[in-house]
N, C-alpha and C positions, 0 to 999 in steps of 0.2 A: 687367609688374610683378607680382610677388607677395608675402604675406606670410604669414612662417612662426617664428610669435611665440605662443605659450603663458605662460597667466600663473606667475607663482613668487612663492614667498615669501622675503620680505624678507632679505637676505643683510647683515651688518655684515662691513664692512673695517678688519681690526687692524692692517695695516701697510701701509711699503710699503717700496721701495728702486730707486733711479734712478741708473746712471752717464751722462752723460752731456757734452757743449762746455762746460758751464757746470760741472761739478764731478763726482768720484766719487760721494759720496751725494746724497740727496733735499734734507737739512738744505742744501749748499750750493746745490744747484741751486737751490730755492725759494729763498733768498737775495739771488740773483744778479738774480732774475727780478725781484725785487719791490724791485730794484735800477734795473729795465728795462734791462736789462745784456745783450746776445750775443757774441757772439767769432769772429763770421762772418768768414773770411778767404780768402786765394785758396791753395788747390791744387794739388797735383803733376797735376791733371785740366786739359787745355789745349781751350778752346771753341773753336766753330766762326769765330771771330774771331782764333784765335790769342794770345788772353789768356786765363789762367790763370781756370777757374770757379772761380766763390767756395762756399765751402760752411762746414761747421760740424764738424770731426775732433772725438775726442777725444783730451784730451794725456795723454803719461806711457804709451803701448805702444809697444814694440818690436817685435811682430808686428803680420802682415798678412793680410785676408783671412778665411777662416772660424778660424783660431788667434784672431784681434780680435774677434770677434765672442763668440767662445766664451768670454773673456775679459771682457768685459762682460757676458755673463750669468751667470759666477759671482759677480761684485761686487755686481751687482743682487739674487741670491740671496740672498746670505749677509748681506745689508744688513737685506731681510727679513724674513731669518729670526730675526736676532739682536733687530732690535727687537720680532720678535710675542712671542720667549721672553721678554724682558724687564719685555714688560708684560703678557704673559699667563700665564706661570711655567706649571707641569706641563700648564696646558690644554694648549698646543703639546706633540704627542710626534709622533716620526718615523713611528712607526707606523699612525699615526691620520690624516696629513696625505698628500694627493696633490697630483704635480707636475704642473701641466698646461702644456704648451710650445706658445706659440702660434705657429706658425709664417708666413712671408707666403706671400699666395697663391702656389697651384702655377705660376701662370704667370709669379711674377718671377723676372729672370735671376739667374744668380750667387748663386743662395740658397746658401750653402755647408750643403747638409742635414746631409753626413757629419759635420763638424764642429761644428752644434747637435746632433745627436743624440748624438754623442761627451760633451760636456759635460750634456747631459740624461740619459743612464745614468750618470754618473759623480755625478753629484747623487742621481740615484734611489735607488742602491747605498750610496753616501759614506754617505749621512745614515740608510739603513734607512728610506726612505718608502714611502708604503701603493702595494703592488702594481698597484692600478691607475692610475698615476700613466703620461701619455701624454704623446704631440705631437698637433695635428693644425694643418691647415692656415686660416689664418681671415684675416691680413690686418688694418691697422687698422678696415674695414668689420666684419669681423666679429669686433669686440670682443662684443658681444653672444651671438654663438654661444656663447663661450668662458665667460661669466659664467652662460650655460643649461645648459651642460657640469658647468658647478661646480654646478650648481644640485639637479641630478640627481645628481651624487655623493651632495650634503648628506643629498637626496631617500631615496634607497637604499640608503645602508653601499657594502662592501665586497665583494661575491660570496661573501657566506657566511666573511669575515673581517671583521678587524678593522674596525670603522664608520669609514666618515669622515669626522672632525669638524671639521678645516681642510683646504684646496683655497689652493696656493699658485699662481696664476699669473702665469707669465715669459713674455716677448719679449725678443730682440736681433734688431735690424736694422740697418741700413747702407744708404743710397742710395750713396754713395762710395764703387763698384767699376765699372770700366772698362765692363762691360755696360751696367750701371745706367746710368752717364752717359751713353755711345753711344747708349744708345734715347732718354734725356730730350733732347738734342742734338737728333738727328733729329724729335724728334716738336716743338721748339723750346718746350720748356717747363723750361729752366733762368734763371736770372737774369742778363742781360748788361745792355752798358750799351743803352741808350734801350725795353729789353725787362722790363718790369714785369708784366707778364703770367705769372708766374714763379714757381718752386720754388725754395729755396735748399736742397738736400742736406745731410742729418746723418746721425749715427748716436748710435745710442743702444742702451741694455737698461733695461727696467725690470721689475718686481715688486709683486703684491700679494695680503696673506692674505686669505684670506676664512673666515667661519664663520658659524653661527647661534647659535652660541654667547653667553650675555649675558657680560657684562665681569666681567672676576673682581673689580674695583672698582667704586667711583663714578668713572667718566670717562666726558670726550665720547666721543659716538660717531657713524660716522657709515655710515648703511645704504643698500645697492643696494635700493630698492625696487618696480623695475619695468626690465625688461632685455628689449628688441624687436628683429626681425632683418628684413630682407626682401632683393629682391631688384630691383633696377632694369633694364630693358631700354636706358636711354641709353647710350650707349658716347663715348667722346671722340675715337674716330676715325669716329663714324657722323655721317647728316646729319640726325638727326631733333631737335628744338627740346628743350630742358631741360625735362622738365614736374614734377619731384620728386615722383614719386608716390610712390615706396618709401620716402624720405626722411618727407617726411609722413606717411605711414602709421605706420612707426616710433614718431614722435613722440608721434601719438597712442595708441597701444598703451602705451607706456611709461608715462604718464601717465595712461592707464586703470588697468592694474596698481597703479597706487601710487595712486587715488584721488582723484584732483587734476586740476586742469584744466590744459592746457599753459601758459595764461598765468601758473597758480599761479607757477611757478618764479620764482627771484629773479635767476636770472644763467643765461648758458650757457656750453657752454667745447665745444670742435668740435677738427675733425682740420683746419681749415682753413690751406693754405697757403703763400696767398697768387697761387693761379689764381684766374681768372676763372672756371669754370666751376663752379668749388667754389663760390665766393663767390654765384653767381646760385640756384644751386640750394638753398643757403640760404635765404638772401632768398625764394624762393618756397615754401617747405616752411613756415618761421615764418610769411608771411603769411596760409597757406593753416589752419596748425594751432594758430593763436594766437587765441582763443576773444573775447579785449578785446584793445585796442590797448594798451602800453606805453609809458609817457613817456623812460624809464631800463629797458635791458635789456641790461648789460654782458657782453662775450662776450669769452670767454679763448682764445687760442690758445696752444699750448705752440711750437709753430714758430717764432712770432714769438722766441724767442730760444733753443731749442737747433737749430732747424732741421727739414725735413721725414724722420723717422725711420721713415718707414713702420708696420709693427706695431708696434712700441715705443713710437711716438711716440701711439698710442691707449694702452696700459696706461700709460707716463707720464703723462700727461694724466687718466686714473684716481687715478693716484698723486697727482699733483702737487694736485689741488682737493680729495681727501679729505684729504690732508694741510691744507692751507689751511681747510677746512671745520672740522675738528676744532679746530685752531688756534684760529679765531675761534668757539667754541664756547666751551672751554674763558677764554678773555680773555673776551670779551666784547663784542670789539672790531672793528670793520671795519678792513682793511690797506688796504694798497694795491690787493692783488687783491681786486675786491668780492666777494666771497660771502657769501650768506646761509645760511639754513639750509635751504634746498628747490634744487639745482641740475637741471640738461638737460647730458646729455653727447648727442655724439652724430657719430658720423663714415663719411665716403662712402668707398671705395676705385672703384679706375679699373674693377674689372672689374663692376661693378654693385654689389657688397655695400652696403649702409646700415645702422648700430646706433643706437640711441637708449637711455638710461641715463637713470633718473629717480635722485639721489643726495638723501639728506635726513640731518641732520645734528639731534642729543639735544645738552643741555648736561648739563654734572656734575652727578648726583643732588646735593641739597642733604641737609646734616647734620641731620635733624630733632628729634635727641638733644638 
């Protein structure tokens, strides 16, 4: 295990934008959720039982394959985009702003690269965004790379252009491509019946702005303020005991950078979904990095109803609680999804990756006129 986590200053998230089983934008998707609503159904994918896997499509495409996926990352784009311009008016300029594309690890099958990169120069170009606007490869584990990536933009300008004052980052993923399923199959980590040990496949795109910029109003707001990365030596086809060391570490990194003690946090929200091995090594990371015992400590998974989306389903997951955060900032009010104003993000991928997010959430400057 290692860790390889430098601290950074405080990043605010202006937007965001989600397609996903539950709806084109973020507005329905949160909707749906806090509806406790999915739309999990069986598949043209036929299981090792010869009943149809169940999973989580999205509806309203006609194409298939990397055209779908690319397809979903312009939605999530321009979802985005349109809501940072609108609440942040000329701050957002194309100029100014880099696309960072998160791509899943190099060792998933069936990543259709051609076809993300095809739609990521076609964004970069379309829009006129700042040159140094990439892909790289990170996986829902390495959410955290991706948010250190931004971090250092903010950090440095532009190579002697133009500075960069927003860093918009996208994922599209898909578990629901014949590879994908075939390995999940074999490796006996999809959902069937009397088999609850289980992933249920989604796909999704989501999006989100980031700046340091303050708000050109009085609005809530709600800031990354500690983003840790490391690296796991357990593997899920090895024989050695779960011990969450990287995970832990994380946790606590993150919650060093922002000052706070991990128990601070008021809620968590994970890439959990719905394995057991996810689930244990949870469990032992919180109990190892959790400073007091908690009575109440509500944990959100985005899986539980648009399904396991891979990368996506990490910047969803970003999306979806800063959105909720701001939300009850702004009200005043707790929903259904509980969040407070201090959350824990924090998500495993298979090939060792671990991130942990410390997110903290401002109410509306008050009128003191």
């Amino acid at each position: 295990m290692s860790g390889e986590s430098n601290g950074m200053r405080p990043i605010r998230v202006v937007a965001e934008g989600l397609c996903s089983a539950l709806g084109h934008t973020l507005p329905r998707t949160s909707a749906a959720i806090r509806s406790r609503l999915n739309l999990f159904r069986e598949t043209r994918f036929v299981g090792l039982g010869g009943k149809p896997v169940v999973g989580a499509p999205v509806d309203g495409f006609n194409v298939w394959g990397g055209q779908r996926q690319a397809a979903l990352a312009r939605l999530a784009f321009e979802e985005a985009w349109a809501r940072a311009r609108s609440q942040e008016g000329e701050q957002v300029l194309p100029a100014t702003t880099a696309l960072l594309l998160l791509l899943p690890p190099a060792s998933q099958p069936a990543t259709p690269l051609r076809e993300l990169h095809e739609v990521f120069q076609g964004l970069s170009t379309g829009y006129g965004l700042h040159r140094a606007s990439r892909a790289m490869h990170a996986g829902k584990g390495g959410l955290a790379d991706g948010v250190q990536m931004a971090s250092r933009w903010l950090d440095q300008g532009g190579d002697g252009e133009e500075p960069i004052r927003h860093v918009l980052m996208l994922a599209s993923d898909s578990l629901l491509t014949a590879p994908t399923i075939d390995r999940l199959l074999a490796q006996h980590r999809l959902a069937e019946e009397r088999h609850t040990d289980a992933l249920i496949p989604g796909e999704a795109a989501a999006a989100v702005m980031l700046t340091r910029l303050a708000p050109p109003s009085s609005a809530a707001e709600v800031w990354i303020t500690g983003a840790a990365s490391g690296q796991d030596d357990w593997r899920l086809d090895g024989d050695e005991p779960i011990r969450a060391q990287a995970l832990t570490a994380t946790l606590r990194e993150a919650a060093r950078q922002s000052g706070i003690a991990v128990a601070d946090s008021e809620f968590h929200a994970s890439g959990m979904n719905g394995e057991h091995w996810m689930g244990r090594e949870i469990e032992l990371a919180m109990s190892r990095a959790m400073e007091r015992k908690r009575e109440q400590f509500p944990h959100h998974r985005i899986a539980q109803f648009i399904g396991d989306a891979g990368t996506a389903g990490a910047v969803a997951t970003l999306g979806w609680i800063s959105h909720e955060m701001r939300t009850n900032a702004e009200t005043g009010r707790a929903g259904t999804i509980r969040v407070g104003r201090t959350g824990l993000l924090h998500f495993a991928d298979d090939d060792g990756r671990r991130s942990a997010l410390i997110l903290r959430s401002r109410a509306p400057a008050q009128d003191t006129a």
